[in-house]
BAKE-750830 format. One line per 8 residues: number of its first residue (from 1); their letters; for each residue x, z, y of C-alpha. Coordinates in Angstrom, 3 decimals. Layout:
N
NUM = a = X Z Y ~ ...
//
This chain:
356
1 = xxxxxxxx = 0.000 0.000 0.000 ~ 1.399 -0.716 3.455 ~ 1.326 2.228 5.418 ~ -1.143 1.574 8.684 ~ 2.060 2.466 10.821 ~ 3.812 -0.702 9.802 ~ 0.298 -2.744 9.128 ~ -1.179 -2.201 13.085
9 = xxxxxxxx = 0.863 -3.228 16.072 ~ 1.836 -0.534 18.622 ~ -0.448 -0.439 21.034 ~ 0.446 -1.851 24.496 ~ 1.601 1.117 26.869 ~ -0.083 1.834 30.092 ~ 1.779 0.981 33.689 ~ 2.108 3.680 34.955
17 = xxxxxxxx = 2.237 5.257 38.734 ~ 5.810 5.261 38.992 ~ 8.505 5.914 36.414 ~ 11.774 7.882 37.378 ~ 13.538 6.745 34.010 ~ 12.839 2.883 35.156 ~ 14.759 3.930 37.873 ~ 17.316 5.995 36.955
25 = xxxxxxxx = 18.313 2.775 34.782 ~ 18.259 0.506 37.221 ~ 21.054 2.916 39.008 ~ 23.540 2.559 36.176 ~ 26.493 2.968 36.252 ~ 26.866 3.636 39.881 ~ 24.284 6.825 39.487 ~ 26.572 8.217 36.810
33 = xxxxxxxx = 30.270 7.433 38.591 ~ 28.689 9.183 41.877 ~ 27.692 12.252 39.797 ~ 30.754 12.432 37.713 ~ 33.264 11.881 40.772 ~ 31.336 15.544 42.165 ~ 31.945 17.132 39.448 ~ 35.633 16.261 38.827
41 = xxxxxxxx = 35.983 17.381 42.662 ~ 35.119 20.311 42.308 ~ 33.341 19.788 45.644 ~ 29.476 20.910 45.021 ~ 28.411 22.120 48.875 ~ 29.325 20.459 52.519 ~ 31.993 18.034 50.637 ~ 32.555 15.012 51.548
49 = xxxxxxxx = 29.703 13.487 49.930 ~ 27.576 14.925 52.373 ~ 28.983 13.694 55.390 ~ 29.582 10.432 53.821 ~ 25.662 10.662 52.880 ~ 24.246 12.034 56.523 ~ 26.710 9.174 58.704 ~ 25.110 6.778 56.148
57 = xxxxxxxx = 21.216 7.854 56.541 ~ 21.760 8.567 60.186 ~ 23.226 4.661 60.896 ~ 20.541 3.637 58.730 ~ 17.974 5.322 60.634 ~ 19.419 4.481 63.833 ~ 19.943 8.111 64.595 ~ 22.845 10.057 66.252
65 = xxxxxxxx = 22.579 12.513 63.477 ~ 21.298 13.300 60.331 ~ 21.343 16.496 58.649 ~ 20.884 17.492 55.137 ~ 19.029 20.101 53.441 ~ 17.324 21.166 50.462 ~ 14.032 19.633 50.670 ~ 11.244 17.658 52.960
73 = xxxxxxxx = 9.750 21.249 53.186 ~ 12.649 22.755 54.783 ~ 13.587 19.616 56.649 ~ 9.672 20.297 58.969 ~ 10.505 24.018 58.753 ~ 14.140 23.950 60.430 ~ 13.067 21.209 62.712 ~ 10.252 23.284 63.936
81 = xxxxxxxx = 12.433 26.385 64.665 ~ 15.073 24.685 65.547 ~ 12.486 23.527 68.581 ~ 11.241 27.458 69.341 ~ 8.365 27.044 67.477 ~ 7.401 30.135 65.702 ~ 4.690 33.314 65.722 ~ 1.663 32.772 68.156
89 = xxxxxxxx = 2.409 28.943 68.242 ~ 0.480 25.825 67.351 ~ 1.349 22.843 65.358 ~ -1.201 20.057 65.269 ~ -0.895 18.090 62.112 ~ -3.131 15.614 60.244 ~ -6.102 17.075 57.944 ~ -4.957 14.275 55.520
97 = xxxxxxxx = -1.406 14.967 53.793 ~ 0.377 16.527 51.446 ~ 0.218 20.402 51.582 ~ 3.932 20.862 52.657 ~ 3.405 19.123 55.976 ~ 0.951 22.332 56.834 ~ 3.333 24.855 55.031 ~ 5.817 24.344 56.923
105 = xxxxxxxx = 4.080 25.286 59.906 ~ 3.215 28.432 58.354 ~ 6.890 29.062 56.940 ~ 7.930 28.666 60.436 ~ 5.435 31.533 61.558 ~ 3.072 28.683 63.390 ~ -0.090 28.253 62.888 ~ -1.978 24.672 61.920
113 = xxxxxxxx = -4.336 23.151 63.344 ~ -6.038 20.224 61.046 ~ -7.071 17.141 63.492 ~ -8.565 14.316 61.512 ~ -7.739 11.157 60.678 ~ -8.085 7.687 61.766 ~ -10.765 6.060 59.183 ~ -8.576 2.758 58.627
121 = xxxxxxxx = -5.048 4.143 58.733 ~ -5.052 7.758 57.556 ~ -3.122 8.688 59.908 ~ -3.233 10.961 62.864 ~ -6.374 10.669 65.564 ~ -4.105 10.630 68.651 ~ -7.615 11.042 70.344 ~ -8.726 13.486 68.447
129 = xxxxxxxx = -5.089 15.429 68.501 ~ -5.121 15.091 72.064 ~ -8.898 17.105 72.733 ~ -7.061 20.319 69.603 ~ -4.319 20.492 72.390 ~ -4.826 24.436 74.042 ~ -2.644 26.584 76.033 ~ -0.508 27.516 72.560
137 = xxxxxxxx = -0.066 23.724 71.517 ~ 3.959 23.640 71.287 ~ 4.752 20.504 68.694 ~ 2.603 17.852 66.687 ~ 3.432 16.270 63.482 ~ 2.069 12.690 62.873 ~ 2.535 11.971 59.108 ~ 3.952 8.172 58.323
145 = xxxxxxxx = 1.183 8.724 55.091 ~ 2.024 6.262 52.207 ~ 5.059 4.678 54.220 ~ 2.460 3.569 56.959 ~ 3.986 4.426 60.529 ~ 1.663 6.405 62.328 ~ 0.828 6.278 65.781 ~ 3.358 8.387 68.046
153 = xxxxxxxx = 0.952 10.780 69.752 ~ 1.471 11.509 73.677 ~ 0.515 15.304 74.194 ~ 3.071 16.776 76.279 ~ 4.724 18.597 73.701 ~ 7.322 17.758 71.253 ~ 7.036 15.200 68.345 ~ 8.455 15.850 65.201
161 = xxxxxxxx = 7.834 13.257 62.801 ~ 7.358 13.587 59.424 ~ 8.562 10.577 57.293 ~ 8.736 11.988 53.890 ~ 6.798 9.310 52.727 ~ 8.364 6.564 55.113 ~ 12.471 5.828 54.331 ~ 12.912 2.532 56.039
169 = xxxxxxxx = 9.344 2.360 58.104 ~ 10.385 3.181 61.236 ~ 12.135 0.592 63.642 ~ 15.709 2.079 64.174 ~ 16.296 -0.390 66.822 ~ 13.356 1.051 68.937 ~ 13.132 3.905 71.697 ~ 11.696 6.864 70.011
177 = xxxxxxxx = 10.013 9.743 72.274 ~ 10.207 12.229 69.094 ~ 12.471 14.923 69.117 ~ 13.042 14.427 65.353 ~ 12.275 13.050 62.401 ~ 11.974 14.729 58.665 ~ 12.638 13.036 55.979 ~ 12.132 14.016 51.629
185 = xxxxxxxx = 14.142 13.167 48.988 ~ 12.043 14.358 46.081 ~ 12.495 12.045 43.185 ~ 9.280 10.219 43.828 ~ 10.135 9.040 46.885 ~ 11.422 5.590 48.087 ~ 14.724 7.091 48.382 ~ 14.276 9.714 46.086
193 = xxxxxxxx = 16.854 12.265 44.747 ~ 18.193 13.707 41.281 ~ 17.207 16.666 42.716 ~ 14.949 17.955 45.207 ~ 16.124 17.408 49.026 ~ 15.801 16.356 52.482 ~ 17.311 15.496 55.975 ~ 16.347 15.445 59.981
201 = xxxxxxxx = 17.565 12.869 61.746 ~ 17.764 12.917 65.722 ~ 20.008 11.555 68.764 ~ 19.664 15.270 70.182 ~ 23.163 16.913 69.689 ~ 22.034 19.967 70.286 ~ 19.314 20.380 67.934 ~ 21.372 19.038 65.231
209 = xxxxxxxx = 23.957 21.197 65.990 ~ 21.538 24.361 65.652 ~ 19.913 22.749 62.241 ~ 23.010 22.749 60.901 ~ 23.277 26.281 61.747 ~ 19.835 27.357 60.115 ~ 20.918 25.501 56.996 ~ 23.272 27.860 56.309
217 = xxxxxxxx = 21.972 31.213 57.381 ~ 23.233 31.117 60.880 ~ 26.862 31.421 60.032 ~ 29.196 29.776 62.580 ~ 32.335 31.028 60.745 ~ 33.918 32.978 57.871 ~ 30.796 35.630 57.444 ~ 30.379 35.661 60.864
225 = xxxxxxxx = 26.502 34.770 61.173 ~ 24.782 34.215 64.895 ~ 21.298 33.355 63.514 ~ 19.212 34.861 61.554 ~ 18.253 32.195 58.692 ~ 18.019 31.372 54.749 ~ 20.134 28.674 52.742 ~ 18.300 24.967 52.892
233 = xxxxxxxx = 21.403 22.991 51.602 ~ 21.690 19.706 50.417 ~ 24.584 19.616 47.638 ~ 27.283 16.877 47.464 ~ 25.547 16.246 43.661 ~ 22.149 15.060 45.748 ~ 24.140 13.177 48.377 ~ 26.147 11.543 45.849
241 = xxxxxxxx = 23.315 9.990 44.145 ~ 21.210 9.772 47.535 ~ 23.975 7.585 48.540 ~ 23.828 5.087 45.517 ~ 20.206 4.835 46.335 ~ 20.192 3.913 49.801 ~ 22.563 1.015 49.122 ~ 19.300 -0.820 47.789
249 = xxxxxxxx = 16.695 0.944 49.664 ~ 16.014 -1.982 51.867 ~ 15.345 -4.597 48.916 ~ 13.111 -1.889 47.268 ~ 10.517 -1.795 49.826 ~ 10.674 -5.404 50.194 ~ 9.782 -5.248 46.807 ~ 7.182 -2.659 47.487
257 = xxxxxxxx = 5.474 -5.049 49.798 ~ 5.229 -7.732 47.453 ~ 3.602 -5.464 44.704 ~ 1.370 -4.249 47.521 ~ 0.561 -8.139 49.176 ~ 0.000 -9.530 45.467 ~ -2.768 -6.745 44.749 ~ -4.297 -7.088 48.109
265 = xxxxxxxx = -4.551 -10.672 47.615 ~ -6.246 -10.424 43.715 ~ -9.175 -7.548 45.624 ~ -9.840 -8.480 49.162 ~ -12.480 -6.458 49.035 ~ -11.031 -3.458 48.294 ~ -11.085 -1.104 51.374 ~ -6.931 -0.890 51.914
273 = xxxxxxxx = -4.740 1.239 53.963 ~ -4.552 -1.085 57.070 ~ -2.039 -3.257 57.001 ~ 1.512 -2.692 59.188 ~ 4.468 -5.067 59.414 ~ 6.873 -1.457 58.315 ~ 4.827 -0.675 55.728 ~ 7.465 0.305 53.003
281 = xxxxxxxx = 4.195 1.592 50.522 ~ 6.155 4.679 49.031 ~ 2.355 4.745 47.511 ~ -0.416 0.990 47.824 ~ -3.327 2.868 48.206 ~ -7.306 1.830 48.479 ~ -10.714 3.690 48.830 ~ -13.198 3.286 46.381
289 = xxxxxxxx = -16.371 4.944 46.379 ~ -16.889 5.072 42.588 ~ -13.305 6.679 41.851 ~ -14.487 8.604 38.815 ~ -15.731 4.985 37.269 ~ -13.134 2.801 38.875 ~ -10.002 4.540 37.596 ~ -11.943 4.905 33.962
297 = xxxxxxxx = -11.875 0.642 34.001 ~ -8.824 0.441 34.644 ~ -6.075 -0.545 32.158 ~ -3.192 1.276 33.892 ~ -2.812 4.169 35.434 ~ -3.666 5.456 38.658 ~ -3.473 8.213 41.032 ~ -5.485 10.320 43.479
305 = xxxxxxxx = -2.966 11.037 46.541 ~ -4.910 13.386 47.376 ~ -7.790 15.059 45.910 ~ -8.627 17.662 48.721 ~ -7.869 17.199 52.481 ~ -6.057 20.321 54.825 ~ -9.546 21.277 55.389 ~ -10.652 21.709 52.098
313 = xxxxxxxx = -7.359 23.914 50.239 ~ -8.296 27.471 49.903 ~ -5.250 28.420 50.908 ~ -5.676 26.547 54.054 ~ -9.063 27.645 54.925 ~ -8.657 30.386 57.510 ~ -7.153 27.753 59.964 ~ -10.070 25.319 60.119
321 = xxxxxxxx = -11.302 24.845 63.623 ~ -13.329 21.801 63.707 ~ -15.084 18.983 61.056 ~ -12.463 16.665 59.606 ~ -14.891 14.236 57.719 ~ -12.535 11.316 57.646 ~ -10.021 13.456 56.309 ~ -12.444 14.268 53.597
329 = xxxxxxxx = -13.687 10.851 53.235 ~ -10.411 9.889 52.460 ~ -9.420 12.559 49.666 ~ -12.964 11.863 48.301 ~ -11.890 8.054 47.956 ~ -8.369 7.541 47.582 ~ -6.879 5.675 44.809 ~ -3.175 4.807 44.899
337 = xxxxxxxx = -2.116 2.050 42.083 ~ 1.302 1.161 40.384 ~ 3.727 0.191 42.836 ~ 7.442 0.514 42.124 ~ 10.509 -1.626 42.560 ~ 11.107 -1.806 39.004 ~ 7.632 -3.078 38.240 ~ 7.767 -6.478 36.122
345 = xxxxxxxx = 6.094 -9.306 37.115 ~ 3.842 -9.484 34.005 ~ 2.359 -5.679 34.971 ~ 1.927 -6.969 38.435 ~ -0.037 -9.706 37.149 ~ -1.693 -7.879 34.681 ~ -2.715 -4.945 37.624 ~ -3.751 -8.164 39.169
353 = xxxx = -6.173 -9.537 37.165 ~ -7.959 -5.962 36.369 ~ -8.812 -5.467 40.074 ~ -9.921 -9.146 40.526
//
């Protein structure tokens, strides 16, 4: 008897989301040298790796500086106290994005405030961020959500931008008003790490002279510390590999917006995240009002980026002020679909012809 192992043909396996190992390949053997030439340095913490890393990022992002920490968390958190934000303060961020953006306003003893979104882009009301402005307003944070710029709000207080989601999306060739920008390395991301990680980049020497100060608990020499802070470093492991992926950063999210323009062409109908020009789709998403059913049909996976707007977290709750129903719309709806550098041709086709 043939055993039904051998008899039925394996069955075909999903696309999925994103997938780090695809990646991670596609880094060889550069990934591996980078790590390995670390660890035979013996150099693990502010080696040269992570200067090579931050003058890299920092050209790339047409920046004066850049500097590394530990995560996209810590890059909001620094940046906001680095700025004098802190207890009593107000931070007005979008009531669509990912829970750190908010946390870090907390971390740095500020409060929220949720403004909603714009129904088309996801991103930040400026009109509606500009009526939340009060007396205690001290910074706003637009969120670049998907890899979408967002606009650049106007409220008479600093700007601190928050481009986890957004390597390569903002013009470096163009004025900025923000005071800063914070970026994420977590794996996921376009330019994603090994390890968790992050970096603010600004032409402000002396804010980036005082990050780099709260990075490493305030210390300005040998145990001599003239801030009070914690430890948000970014190893030279990270910025070894960070540095391997930026190299190809640039044809990755050209990639990214083929995958994104092939699907939007197969389901026109689909109600997309507005197109931009600097788009760099970190995540091609679409609202569908039958989610539930829609992501059942569907012959590859999908995701829900995100399921429950500021508004709506419990842990978030106390610091609702006003109705955020786009925002809520938005996490009711949301859909985000395979999109990857390392996708093949015959899943984009095939995520083609299921959304036709």
């Amino acid at each position: 008897m043939v055993p039904v192992s051998a008899a039925e043909p394996s069955p075909t396996p999903r696309i999925p989301v994103v997938d780090l190992a695809r990646r991670a390949r596609s880094l060889e053997p550069e990934l591996s040298e980078a790590v390995d030439r670390v660890v035979r340095s013996g150099a693990y913490l502010f080696g040269p790796e992570l200067g090579a890393f931050e003058a890299e990022f920092a050209a790339f992002t047409g920046k004066r500086h850049a500097v590394g920490v530990s995560s996209g968390t810590d890059a909001l958190r620094l940046a906001l106290v680095a700025l004098g934000v802190g207890p009593g303060d107000e931070v007005i961020v979008p009531a669509f994005t990912a829970v750190p953006t908010a946390a870090a306003v907390c971390a740095a003893g500020a409060t929220p405030v949720f403004v909603d979104v714009e129904p088309d882009t996801a991103t930040l009301d400026e009109a509606r961020a500009r009526d939340a402005v009060t007396t205690r307003t001290r910074a706003v944070i637009p969120v670049h959500l998907y890899g979408r710029p967002a606009v650049i709000p106007d409220l008479g207080v600093p700007v601190l931008e928050d481009a986890a989601q957004a390597h390569g999306a903002l013009d470096p060739s163009a004025a900025s008003t923000s005071a800063a920008t914070a970026y994420s390395f977590y794996p996921t991301k376009n330019l994603g790490g090994i390890t968790d990680g992050g970096a603010i980049v600004t032409d402000d020497d002396d804010l980036a002279a005082t990050l780099r100060l709260l990075r490493a608990h305030g210390v300005t020499e040998h145990y001599v510390h003239t801030r009070v802070s914690t430890n948000a470093r970014l190893s030279d492991v990270a910025a070894a590999a960070l540095r391997v992926g930026l190299r190809r950063l640039t044809a990755d999210n050209a990639r990214r917006r083929t995958i994104a323009a092939r699907y939007r062409a197969a389901a026109p109908d689909l109600r997309w995240q507005t197109e931009h020009e600097r788009h760099v789709f970190h995540l091609c998403v679409a609202r569908v009002a039958d989610r539930d059913e829609f992501r059942a049909a569907m012959l590859f996976d999908t995701g829900v980026h995100y399921p429950l707007a500021l508004t709506q977290q419990p842990a978030y709750r106390e610091f609702v002020r006003a109705a955020c129903p786009e925002a809520e719309g938005w996490a009711a709806e949301c859909v985000s679909f395979p999109c990857f550098p390392e996708l093949t041709d015959d899943e984009i086709e095939a995520v083609c012809r299921a959304i036709r």
